[in-house]
SETIPA-659993 format. One record per residue (C-alpha): x, y, z; residue in three letters. Coordinates in pm, whole numbers, plus 50000, padded with zeros to 5 digits. Last residue first. Layout:
       X       Y       Z   rest
       X       Y       Z    ALA
...
This chain:
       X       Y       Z   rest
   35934   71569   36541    UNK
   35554   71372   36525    UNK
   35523   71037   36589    UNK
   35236   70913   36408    UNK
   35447   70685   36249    UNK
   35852   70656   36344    UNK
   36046   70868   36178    UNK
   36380   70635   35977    UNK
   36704   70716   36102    UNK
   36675   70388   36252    UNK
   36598   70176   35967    UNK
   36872   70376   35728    UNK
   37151   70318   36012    UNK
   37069   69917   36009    UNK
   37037   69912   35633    UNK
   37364   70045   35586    UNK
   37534   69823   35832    UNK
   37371   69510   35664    UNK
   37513   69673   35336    UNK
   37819   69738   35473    UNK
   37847   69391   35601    UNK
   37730   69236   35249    UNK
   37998   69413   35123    UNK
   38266   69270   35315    UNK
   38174   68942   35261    UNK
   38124   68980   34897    UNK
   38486   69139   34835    UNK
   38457   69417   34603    UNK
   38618   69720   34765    UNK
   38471   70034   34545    UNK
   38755   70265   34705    UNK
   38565   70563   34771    UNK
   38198   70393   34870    UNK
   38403   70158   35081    UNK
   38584   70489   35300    UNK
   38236   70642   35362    UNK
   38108   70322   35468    UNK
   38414   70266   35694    UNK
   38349   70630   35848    UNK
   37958   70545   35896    UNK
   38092   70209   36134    UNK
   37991   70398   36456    UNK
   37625   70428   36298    UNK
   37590   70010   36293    UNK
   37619   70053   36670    UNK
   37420   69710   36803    UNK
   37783   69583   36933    UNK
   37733   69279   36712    UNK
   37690   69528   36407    UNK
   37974   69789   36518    UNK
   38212   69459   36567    UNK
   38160   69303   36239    UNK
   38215   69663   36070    UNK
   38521   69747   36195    UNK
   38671   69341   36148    UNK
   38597   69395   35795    UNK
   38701   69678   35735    UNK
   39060   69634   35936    UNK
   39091   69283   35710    UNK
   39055   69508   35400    UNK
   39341   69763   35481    UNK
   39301   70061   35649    UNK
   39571   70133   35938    UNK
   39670   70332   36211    UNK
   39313   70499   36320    UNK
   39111   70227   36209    UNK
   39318   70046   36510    UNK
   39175   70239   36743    UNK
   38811   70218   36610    UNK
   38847   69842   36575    UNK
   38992   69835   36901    UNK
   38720   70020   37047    UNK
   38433   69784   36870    UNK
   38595   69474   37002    UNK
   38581   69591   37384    UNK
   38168   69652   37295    UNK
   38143   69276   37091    UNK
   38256   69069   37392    UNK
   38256   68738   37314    UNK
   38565   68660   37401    UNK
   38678   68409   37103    UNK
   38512   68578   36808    UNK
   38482   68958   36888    UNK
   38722   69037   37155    UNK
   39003   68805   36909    UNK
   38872   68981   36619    UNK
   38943   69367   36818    UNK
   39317   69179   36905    UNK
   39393   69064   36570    UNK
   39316   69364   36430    UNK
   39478   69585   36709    UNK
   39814   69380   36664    UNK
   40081   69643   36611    UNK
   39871   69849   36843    UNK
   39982   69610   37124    UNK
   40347   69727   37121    UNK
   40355   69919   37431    UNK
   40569   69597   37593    UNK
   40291   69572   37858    UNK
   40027   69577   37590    UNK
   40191   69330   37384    UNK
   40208   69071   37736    UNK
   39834   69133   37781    UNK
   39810   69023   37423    UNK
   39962   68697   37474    UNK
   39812   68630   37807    UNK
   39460   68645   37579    UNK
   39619   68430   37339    UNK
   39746   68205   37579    UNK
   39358   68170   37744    UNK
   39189   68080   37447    UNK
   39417   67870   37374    UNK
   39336   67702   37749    UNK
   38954   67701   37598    UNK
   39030   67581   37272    UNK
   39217   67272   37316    UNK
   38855   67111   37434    UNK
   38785   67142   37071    UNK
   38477   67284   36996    UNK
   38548   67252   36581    UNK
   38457   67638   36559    UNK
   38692   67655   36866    UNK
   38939   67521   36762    UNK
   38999   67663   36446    UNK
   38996   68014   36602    UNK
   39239   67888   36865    UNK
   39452   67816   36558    UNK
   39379   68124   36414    UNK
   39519   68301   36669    UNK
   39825   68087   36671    UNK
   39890   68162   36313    UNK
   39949   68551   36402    UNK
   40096   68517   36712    UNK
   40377   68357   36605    UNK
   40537   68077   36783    UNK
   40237   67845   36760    UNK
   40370   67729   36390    UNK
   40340   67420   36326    UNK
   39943   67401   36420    UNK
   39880   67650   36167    UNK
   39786   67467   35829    UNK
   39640   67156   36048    UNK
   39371   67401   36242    UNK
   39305   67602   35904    UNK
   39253   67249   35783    UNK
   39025   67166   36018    UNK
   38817   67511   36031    UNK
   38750   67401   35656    UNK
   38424   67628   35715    UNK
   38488   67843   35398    UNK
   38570   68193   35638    UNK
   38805   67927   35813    UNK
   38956   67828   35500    UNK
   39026   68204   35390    UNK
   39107   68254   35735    UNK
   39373   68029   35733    UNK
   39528   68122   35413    UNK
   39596   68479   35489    UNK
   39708   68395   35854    UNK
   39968   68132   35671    UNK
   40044   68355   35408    UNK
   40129   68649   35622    UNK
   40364   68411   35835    UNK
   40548   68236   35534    UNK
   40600   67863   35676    UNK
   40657   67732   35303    UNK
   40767   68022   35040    UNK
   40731   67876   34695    UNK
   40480   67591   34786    UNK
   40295   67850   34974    UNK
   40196   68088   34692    UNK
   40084   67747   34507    UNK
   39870   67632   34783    UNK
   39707   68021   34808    UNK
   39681   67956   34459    UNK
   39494   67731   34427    UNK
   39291   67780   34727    UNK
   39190   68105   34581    UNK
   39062   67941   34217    UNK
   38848   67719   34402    UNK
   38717   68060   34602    UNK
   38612   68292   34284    UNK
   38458   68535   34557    UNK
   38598   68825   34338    UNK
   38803   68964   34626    UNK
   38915   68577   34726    UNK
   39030   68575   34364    UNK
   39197   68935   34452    UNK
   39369   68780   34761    UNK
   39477   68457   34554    UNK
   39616   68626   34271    UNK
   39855   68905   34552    UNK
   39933   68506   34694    UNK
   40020   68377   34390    UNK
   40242   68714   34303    UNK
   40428   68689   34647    UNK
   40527   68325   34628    UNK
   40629   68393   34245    UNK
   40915   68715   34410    UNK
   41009   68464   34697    UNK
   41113   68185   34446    UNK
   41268   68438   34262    UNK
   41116   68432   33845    UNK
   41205   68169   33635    UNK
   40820   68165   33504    UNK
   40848   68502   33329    UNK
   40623   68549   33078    UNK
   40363   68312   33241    UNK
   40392   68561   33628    UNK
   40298   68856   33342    UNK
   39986   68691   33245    UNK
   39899   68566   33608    UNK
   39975   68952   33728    UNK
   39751   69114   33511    UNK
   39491   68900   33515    UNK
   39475   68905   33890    UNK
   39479   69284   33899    UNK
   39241   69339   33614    UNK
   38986   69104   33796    UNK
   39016   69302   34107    UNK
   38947   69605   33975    UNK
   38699   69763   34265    UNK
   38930   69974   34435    UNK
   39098   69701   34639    UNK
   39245   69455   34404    UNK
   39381   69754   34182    UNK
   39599   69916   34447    UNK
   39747   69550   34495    UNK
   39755   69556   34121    UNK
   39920   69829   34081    UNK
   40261   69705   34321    UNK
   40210   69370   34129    UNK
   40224   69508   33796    UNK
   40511   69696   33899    UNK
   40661   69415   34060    UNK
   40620   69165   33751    UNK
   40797   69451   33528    UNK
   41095   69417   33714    UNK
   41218   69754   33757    UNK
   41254   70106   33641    UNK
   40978   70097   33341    UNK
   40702   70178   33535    UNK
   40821   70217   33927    UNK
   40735   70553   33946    UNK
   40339   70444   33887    UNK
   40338   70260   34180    UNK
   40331   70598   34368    UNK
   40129   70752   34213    UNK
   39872   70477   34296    UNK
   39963   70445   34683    UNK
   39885   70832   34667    UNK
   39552   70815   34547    UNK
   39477   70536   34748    UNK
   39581   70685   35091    UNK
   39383   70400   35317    UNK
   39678   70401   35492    UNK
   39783   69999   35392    UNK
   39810   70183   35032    UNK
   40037   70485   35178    UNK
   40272   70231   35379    UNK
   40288   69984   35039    UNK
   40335   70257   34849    UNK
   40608   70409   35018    UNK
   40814   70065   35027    UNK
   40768   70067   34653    UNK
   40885   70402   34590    UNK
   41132   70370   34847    UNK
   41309   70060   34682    UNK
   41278   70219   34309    UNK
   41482   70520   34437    UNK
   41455   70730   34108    UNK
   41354   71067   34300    UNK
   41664   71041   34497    UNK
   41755   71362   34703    UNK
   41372   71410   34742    UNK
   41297   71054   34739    UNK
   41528   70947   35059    UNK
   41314   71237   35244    UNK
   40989   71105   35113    UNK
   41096   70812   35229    UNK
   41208   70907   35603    UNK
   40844   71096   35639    UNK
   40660   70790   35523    UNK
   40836   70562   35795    UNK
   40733   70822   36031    UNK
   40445   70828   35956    UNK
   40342   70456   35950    UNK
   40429   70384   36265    UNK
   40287   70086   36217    UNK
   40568   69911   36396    UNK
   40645   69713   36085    UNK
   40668   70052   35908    UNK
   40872   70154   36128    UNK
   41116   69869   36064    UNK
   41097   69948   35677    UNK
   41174   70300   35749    UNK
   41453   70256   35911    UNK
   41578   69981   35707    UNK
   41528   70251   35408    UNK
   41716   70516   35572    UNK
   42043   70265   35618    UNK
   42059   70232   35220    UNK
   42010   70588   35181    UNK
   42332   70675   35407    UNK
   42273   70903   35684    UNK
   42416   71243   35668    UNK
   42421   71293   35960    UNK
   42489   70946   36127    UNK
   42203   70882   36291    UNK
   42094   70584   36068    UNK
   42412   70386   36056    UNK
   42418   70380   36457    UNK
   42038   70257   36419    UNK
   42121   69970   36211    UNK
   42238   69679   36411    UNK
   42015   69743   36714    UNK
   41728   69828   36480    UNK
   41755   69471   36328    UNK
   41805   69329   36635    UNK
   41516   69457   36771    UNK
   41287   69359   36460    UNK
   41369   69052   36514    UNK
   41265   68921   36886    UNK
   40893   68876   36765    UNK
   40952   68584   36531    UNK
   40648   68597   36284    UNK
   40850   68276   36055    UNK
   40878   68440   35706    UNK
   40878   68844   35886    UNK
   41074   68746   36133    UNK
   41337   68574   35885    UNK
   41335   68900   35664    UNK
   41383   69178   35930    UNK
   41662   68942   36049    UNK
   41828   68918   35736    UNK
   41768   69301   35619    UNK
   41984   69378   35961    UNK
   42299   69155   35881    UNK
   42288   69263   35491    UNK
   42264   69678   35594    UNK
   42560   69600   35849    UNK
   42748   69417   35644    UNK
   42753   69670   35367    UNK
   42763   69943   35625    UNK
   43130   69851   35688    UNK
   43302   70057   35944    UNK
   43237   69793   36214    UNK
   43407   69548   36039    UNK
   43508   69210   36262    UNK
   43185   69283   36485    UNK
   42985   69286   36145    UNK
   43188   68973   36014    UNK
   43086   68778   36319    UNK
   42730   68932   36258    UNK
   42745   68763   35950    UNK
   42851   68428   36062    UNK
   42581   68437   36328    UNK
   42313   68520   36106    UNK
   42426   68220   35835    UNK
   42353   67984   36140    UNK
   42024   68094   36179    UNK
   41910   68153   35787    UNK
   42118   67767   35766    UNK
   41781   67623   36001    UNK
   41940   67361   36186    UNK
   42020   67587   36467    UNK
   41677   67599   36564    UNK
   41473   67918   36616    UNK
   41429   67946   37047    UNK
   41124   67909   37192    UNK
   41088   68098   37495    UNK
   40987   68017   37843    UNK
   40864   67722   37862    UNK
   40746   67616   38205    UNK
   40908   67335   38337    UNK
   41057   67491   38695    UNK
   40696   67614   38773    UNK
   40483   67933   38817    UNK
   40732   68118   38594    UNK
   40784   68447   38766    UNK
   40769   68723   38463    UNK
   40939   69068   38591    UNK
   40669   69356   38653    UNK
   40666   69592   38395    UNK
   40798   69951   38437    UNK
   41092   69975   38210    UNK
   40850   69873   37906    UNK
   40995   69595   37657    UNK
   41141   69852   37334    UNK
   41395   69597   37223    UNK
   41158   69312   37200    UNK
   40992   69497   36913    UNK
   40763   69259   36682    UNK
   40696   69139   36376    UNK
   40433   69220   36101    UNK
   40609   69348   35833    UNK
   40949   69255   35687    UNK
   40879   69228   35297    UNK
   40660   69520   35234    UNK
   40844   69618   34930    UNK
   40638   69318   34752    UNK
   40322   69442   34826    UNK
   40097   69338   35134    UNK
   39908   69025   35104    UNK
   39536   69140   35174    UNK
């Protein structure tokens, strides 16, 4: 599920916080690729080095600072650059222990946090911002994007609902209908949002990029899957390379066996780990002979997160990447657990409950059960797990006959 529009720098990495006690990286040859560096030609690059010029040239200016560190939290979020979210922190974290601390610094912060998945603390600094400034429409929305990906759905609701009649009426309707899509109203959401997308067709590229893809999640949700594609297309027209989008789309074609086309969608864009995870997925539903030395990246890839402390940022991915491409349904099952513990959003139920069934534990999957029957999550696949799951539990808590207790 796209995440709302506050949530516009998630899902990149620390490089700032490597751990002390790793052992250095020896290349095993003179041609080995270290990094990959973003390319000059892109004017997001350049424009970063002119601002931080001006940064260095006004260090008093929070302005600059707040701009400079937004930038970067934007381009890894578009592009799933791990190195960004350091440099954002670097920039703002003198700004943010100043006492007091300036709201606009405070919601940076958070935002980084929040693509740590350290979800609490980003909620504590909002709800501090909110008590001095109860009309913060920035918080609001970045809070209910932390409490919705929670699994707090009462909360993500009350949330949205300070936003009504303080900002663009397409993100309110958006920030509800992300709440919407997963407590059984899809439909609402995605009518919603198309009728209010028509009012206003001049809308931010980045602002009509994030309402076809909020459409094409809840048409997923309804299992309406033509009208998904077209709008997962449209959603990237407006925002072309988009990280969440490109995962989101993949495994909607991948889930539709168009493993080719997930393969061709994500080949671009091995840099982040996101898209190249489903490109090993691709290829190995199409048996590639790629697949087996992707196979073996990804896994270096995640051994690399866990060295940096960072790997719960990717316990999703990791638990699907046990599952699908290891084969080894028991290590899957503890991620999903783990991760169930930082986050709830659709793509953690799923992955939950396709572990505890290929582990043979449908019981250790009673908490996500509990959590569907609240929230009414429509999405076929996902509810024909549960009910598999169900059944499973039901069959064995059944007394065998003759077979006295």
């Amino acid at each position: 599920m796209r995440a709302i529009v506050a949530s516009l720098f998630a899902f990149v990495l620390n490089d700032a916080v490597a751990a002390n006690t790793a052992q250095p990286y020896v290349p095993a040859s003179d041609n080995a690729i270290l990094e990959h560096l973003p390319s000059t030609s892109d004017p997001r690059v350049r424009g970063f080095d002119a601002l931080r010029k001006q940064v260095e040239a006004n260090p008093g200016d929070i302005k600059l600072a707040v701009a400079l560190a937004r930038g970067y939290l934007d381009y890894g979020r578009d592009t799933g650059d791990a190195r960004y979210l350091g440099r954002a922190q670097a920039v703002i974290a003198p700004w943010a222990a100043r006492h007091p601390a300036s709201d606009d610094a405070l919601l940076v912060t958070a935002t980084i946090l929040q693509s740590r998945h350290q979800f609490v603390e980003s909620r504590r600094i909002l709800q501090a911002v909110l008590q001095h400034d109860d009309g913060n429409a920035q918080a609001w929305l970045t809070l209910a994007s932390v409490t919705l990906v929670q699994g707090d759905m009462d909360e993500a609701h009350r949330d949205c609902a300070h936003l009504l009649g303080s900002v663009d009426g397409l993100i309110t309707a958006g920030c509800i209908g992300s709440w919407s899509a997963v407590n059984g109203h899809a439909q609402s959401a995605l009518q919603v949002v198309e009728t209010l997308l028509r009012q206003e067709p001049n809308e931010p590229p980045a602002l009509q990029s994030w309402a076809h893809g909020l459409m094409a999640d809840a048409a997923k949700t309804l299992g309406q899957a033509a009208r998904a594609d077209a709008e997962f297309r449209q959603a990237l027209h407006f925002a072309p390379g988009d990280n969440f989008l490109l995962a989101d789309y993949a495994d909607f074609l991948l889930d539709h066996g168009r493993a080719r086309e997930a393969l061709e969608l994500t080949r671009a864009y091995e840099q982040s780990d996101t898209s190249f995870l489903r490109k090993a997925l691709a290829e190995a539903a199409l048996r590639l002979p790629a697949a087996s030395a992707d196979v073996q990246q990804m896994a270096a890839r995640f051994h690399d997160l866990e060295q940096r402390g960072d790997s719960r940022l990717y316990g999703r991915e990791e638990a699907r990447f046990a599952l699908e491409l290891q084969h080894d349904p028991e290590r899957a099952l503890r991620l999903a657990k783990n991760n169930w513990t930082i986050q709830r959003a659709p793509e953690d139920i799923r992955i939950y409950l396709q572990a505890a069934l290929a582990a043979g534990k449908p019981e250790a999957a009673q908490v996500v059960l509990d959590f569907l029957r609240q929230t009414q999550f429509e999405d076929p696949i996902v509810r024909a797990l549960a009910a598999q799951a169900a059944a499973r539990i039901a069959a064995t808590a059944k007394p065998v006959a003759g077979v006295s207790r």
